[in-house]
N, C-alpha and C positions, 0 to 999 in steps of 0.2 A: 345626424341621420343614422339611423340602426342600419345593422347588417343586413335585414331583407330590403329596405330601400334601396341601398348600395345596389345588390345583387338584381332588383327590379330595372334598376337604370340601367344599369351594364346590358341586362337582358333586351331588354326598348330599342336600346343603340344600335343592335346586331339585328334589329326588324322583326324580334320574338316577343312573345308573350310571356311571362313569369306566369306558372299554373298554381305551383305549390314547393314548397318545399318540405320536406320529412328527414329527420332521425332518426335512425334503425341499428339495431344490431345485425349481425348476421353471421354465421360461422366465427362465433367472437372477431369479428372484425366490427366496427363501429364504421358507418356509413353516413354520407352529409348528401341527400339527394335531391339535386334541383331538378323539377319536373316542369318542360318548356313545351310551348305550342306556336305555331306560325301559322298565317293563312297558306295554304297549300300543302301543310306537313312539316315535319321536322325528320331532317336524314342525316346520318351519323356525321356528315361534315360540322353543319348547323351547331350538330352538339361539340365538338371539338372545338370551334371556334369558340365558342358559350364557354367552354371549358378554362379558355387560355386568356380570356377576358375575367371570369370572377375569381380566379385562380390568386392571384398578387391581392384583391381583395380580401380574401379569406386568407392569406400569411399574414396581412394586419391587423385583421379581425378574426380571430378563430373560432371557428361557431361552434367545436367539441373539445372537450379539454382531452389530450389523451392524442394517441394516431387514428387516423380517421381516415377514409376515399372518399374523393371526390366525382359523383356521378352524375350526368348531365343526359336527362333523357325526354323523350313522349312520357306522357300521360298513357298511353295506349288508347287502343280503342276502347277498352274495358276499365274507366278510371271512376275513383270515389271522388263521392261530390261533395264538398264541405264547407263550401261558403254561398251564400248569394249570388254571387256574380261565377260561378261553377255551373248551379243552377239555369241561370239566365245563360250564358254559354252555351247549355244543353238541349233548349227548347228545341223538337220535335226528334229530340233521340230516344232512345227507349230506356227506362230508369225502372232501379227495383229498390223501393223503398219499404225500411221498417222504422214503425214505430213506436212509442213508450206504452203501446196497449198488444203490441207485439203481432199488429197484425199487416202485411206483404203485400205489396201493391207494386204491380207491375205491367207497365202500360208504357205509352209516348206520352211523355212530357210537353202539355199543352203549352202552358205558360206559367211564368217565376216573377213574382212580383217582391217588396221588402218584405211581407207579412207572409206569404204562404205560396204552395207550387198546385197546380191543377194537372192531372194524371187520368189521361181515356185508358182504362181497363177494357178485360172484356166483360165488365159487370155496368157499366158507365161513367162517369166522369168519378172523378174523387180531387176533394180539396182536402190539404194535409198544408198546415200550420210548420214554418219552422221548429221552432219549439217542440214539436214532438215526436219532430226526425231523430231517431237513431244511429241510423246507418242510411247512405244512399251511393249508390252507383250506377252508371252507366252499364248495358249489355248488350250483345252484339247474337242476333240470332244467326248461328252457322247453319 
């Protein structure tokens, strides 16, 4: 079983969802960030809990070579979208996507199928192909 299965089960156990995880640098510190969701939300308990559960995990398995934090947080409201089932997750959120012809599409998120996502702009609908997402994320108009 690899390390994000491990950390996926752990996450399941405790009634979360596993969103993503990333490695990042930051103020030269080297960072291990599990990004969780729950129906209703996720509150800094949630994430503590999450924490002291994959914690003995990751001293068996060490997912950076070197000293590293471990951070256990939301996606936010405003998170990148980078797999299929993110996508599908997101349907009727509002998503700003670019593509390999560089052109920005930003509308609600009709529907995410395995092959492509559909996007009401305010120019009309648009279908956009995985494959030629570059960037995607969610946005939150304040």
């Amino acid at each position: 079983m690899s390390l994000e299965e491990s950390i996926k089960l752990a996450v399941e156990s405790l009634d979360a969802q596993l969103y993503d995880i990333v490695t990042t640098k930051e103020n030269d510190r080297n960072i291990y960030r599990v990004l969780v969701t729950a129906k209703g939300g996720i509150n800094l308990d949630k994430c503590a809990e999450i924490s002291r559960m994959i914690s003995p995990i990751l001293d068996v398995e060490e997912p950076m070579s070197g000293v590293y934090n471990l951070e256990v947080s939301s996606p936010g409201i405003e998170r990148k979208l980078r797999t299929k089932d993110h996508f599908k997750a997101s349907i009727g959120d509002k998503v700003k996507i670019k593509d390999i012809a560089t052109e920005t599409y930003k509308g609600e998120l009709l529907s995410a199928d395995d092959n492509k996502i559909l996007i009401k702009t305010e120019f009309g609908e648009e279908e956009v192909e995985y494959d030629s997402i570059l960037s995607a994320s969610t946005y939150f108009e304040w």
